[in-house]
VMD Tcl script that draws the C-alpha trace (Angstrom):
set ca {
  {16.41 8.22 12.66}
  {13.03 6.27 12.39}
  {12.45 2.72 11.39}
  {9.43 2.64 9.89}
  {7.27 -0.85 9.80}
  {4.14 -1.19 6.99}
  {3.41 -4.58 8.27}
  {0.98 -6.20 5.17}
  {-1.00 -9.95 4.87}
  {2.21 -11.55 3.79}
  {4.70 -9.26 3.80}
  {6.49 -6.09 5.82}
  {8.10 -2.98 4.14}
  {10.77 -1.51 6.15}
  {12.16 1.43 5.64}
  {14.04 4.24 7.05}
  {13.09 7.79 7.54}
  {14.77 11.05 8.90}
  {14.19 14.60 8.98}
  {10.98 14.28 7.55}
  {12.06 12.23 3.89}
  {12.41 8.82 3.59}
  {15.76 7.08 2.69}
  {15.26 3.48 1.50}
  {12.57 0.68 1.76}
  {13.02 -3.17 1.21}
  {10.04 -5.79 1.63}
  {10.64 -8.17 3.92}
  {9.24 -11.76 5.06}
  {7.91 -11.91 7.76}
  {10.88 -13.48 9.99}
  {12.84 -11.90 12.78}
  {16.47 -12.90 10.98}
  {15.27 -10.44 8.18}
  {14.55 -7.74 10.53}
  {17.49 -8.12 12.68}
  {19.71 -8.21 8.96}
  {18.23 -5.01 7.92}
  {18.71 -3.54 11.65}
  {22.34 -4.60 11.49}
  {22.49 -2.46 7.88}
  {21.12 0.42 9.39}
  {22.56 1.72 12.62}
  {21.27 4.76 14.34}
  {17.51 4.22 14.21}
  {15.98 5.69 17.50}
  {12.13 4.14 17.20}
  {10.15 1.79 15.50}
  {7.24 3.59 13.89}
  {4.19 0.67 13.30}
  {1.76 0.62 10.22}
  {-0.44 -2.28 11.55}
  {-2.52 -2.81 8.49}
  {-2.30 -6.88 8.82}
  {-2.74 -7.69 12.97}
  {-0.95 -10.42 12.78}
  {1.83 -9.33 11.05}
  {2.29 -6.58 13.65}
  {2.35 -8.37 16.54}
  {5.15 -10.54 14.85}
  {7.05 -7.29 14.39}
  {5.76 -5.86 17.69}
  {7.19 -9.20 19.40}
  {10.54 -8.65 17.38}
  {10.99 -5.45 18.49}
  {10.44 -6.22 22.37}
  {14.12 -8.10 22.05}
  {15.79 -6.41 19.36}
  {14.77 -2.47 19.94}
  {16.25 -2.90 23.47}
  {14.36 -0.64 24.95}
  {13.60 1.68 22.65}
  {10.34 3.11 21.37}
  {7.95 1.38 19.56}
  {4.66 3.69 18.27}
  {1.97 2.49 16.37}
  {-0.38 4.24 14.09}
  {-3.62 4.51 15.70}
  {-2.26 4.07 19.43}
  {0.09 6.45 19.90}
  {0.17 7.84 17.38}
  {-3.03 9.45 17.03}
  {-4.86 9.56 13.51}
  {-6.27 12.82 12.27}
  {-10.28 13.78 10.96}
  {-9.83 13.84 7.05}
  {-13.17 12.02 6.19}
  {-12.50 8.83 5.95}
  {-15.35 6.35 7.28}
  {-15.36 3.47 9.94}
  {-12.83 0.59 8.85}
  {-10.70 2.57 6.53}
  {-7.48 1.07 5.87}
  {-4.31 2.40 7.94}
  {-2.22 2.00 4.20}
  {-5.09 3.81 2.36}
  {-5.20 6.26 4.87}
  {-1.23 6.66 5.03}
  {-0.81 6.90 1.26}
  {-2.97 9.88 1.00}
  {-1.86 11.79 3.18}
  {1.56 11.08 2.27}
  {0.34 12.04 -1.29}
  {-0.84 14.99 -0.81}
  {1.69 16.10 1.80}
  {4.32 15.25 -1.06}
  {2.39 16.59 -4.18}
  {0.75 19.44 -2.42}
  {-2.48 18.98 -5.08}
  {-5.73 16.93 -5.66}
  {-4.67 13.11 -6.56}
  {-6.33 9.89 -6.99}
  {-3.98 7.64 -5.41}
  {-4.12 3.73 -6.61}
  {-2.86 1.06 -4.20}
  {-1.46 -2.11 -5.68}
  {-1.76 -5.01 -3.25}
  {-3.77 -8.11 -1.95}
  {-6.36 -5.74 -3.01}
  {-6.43 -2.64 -5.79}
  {-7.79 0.42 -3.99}
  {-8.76 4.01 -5.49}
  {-9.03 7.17 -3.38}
  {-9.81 10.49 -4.51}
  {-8.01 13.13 -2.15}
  {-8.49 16.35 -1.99}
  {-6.00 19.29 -1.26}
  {-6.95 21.99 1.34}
  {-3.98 24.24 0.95}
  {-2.47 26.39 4.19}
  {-3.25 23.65 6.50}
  {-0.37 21.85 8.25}
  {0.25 18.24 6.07}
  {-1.68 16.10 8.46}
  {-4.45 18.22 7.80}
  {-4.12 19.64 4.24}
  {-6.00 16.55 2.16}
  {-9.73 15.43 2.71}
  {-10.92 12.02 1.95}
  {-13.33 12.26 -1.16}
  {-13.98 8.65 -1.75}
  {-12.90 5.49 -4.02}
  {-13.22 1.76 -4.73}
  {-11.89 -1.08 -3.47}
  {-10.93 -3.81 -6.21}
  {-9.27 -7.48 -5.30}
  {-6.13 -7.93 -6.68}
  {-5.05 -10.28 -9.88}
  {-3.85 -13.05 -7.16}
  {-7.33 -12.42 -4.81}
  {-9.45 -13.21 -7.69}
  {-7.32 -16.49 -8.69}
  {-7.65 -17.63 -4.69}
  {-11.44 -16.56 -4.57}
  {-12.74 -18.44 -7.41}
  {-10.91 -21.59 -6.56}
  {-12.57 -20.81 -2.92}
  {-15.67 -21.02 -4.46}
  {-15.54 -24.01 -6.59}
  {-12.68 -26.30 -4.95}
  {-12.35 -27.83 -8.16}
  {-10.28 -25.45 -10.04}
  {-6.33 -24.12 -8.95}
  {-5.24 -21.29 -8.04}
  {-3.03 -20.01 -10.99}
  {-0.96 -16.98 -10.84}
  {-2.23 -14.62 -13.24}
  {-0.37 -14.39 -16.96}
  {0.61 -11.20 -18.88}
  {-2.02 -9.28 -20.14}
  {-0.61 -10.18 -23.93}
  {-1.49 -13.58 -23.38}
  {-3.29 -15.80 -25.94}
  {-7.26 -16.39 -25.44}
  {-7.05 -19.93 -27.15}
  {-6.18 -21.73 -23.67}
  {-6.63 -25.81 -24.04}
  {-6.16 -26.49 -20.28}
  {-7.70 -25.20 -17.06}
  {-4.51 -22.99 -15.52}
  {-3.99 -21.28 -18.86}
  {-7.71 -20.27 -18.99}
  {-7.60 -18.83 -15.54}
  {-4.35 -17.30 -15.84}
  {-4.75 -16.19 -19.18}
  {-8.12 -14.79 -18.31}
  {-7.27 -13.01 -15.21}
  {-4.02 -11.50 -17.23}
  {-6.37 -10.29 -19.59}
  {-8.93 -8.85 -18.05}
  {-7.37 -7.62 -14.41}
  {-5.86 -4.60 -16.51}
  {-9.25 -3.53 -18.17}
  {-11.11 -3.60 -14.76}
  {-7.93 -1.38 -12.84}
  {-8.54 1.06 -15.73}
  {-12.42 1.50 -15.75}
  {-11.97 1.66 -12.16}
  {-9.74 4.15 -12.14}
  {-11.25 6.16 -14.95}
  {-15.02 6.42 -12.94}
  {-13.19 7.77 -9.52}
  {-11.27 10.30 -11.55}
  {-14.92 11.20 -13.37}
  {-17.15 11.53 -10.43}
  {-13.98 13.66 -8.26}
  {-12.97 15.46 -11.13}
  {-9.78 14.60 -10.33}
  {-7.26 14.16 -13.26}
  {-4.01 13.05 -11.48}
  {-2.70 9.94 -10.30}
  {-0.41 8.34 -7.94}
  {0.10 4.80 -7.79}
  {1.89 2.61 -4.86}
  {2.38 -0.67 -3.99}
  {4.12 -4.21 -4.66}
  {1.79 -5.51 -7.16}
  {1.61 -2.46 -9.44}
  {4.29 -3.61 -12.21}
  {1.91 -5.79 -14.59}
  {-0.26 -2.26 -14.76}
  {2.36 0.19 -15.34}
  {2.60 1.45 -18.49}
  {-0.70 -0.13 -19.70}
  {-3.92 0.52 -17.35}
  {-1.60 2.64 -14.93}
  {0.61 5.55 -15.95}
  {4.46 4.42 -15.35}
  {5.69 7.83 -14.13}
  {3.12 7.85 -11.65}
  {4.81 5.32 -9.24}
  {5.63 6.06 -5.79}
  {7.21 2.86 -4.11}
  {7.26 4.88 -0.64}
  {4.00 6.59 -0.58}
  {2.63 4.44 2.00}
  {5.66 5.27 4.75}
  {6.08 8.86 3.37}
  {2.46 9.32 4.69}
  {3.82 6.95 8.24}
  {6.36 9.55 8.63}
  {4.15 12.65 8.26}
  {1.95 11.41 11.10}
  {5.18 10.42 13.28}
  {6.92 13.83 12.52}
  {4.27 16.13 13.29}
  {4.12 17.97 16.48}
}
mol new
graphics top color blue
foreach p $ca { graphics top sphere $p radius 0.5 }
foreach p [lrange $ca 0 end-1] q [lrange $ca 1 end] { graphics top cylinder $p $q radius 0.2 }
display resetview
């Protein structure tokens, strides 16, 4: 049994994979009497498999590990575990790069897989079919859009003046009379719209119709810019555990 670690900017997903599927995730801050909880839940686990899209967050988990996996394995994505040639460029994400091959692996088709986190990113994958799963999907291309919360925290980085608000529902009302409803409201608003035409000009130019979306801030979109059935809470790992599986 493998415990698998996506280790993000502010937060880590564990989860727990065997035989190839994945059995459970639960996100995690990032503090050692979390881990060692969810450890204590789940005997049995043989490895730690390491997603280290946030550097800092994986050598927390890393450092964990050293006392708690006594003495077992720890791999990491990009070390160890080697990554496989599917076209993706210099300074592609580990998490983009996971999710679609875990999509395609899973769906065994062409997908445009959306990312929900600190940032909103949209790849286009394409399926290359009799190839083993590491191999079968090819990197077509995407966008890369900053999340509702990444836009708040960048325009108050620009001008000092103005909060960082957490953004509002979309339904919100565009008659704001102070400064935090007009951002939030705004952002609300608008954050949907831009997801969509995103979304809409990668599946254009790949001529790629279906979706998969992933990660923690996806629930404001679903149902409204993003298709609800889509959702895949797991891609990321499912795509960890095809690269640790494979032979």
């Amino acid at each position: 049994m493998r415990l698998i670690a996506d280790c993000g900017n502010t937060s880590v997903k564990l989860a727990v994979a065997h035989d190839g599927g994945v059995w459970l995730q639960e996100r995690l801050a990032v503090e050692p009497a979390a881990f060692n909880d969810f450890l204590r839940r789940h005997a049995g686990v043989d490895e730690l498999v390491l997603l280290p899209a946030a550097a800092a967050t994986a050598t927390a988990v890393a450092a964990w590990w050293t006392l708690a996996g006594a003495g077992r394995p720890l791999r990491a994505l990009g070390r160890e575990i080697a990554l496989p040639d599917v076209g993706q460029y210099p300074g592609f994400g580990l998490d983009r790069l996971a999710a679609g091959l875990g999509a395609v692996a899973q769906e065994q088709r062409a997908l445009v897989v959306v990312d929900c986190g600190t940032a909103t990113t949209f790849s286009a994958w394409r399926h290359l079919p009799g190839e083993p799963a590491e191999r079968g999907a090819r990197f077509l291309g995407g966008l890369i859009l900053p999340g509702a919360r990444a836009c708040s925290a960048g325009l108050a980085a620009q001008a000092p003046a103005l909060p960082v608000v957490e953004p509002w529902p979309a339904d919100s009302a565009g008659l704001q009379r102070d400064t935090v409803g007009a951002i939030g409201a705004a952002i609300g608003i608008g954050y949907g719209g831009m997801v969509a035409a995103c979304l809409e000009r990668v599946q254009r130019d790949s001529a790629i119709a279906e979706v998969l979306v992933t990660g923690g801030n996806a629930g404001p979109l679903l149902g409204a810019a993003l298709p609800r059935r889509a959702y895949r809470p797991t891609l990321v790992v499912e795509g960890v555990e095809v690269l640790a599986g494979r032979r």
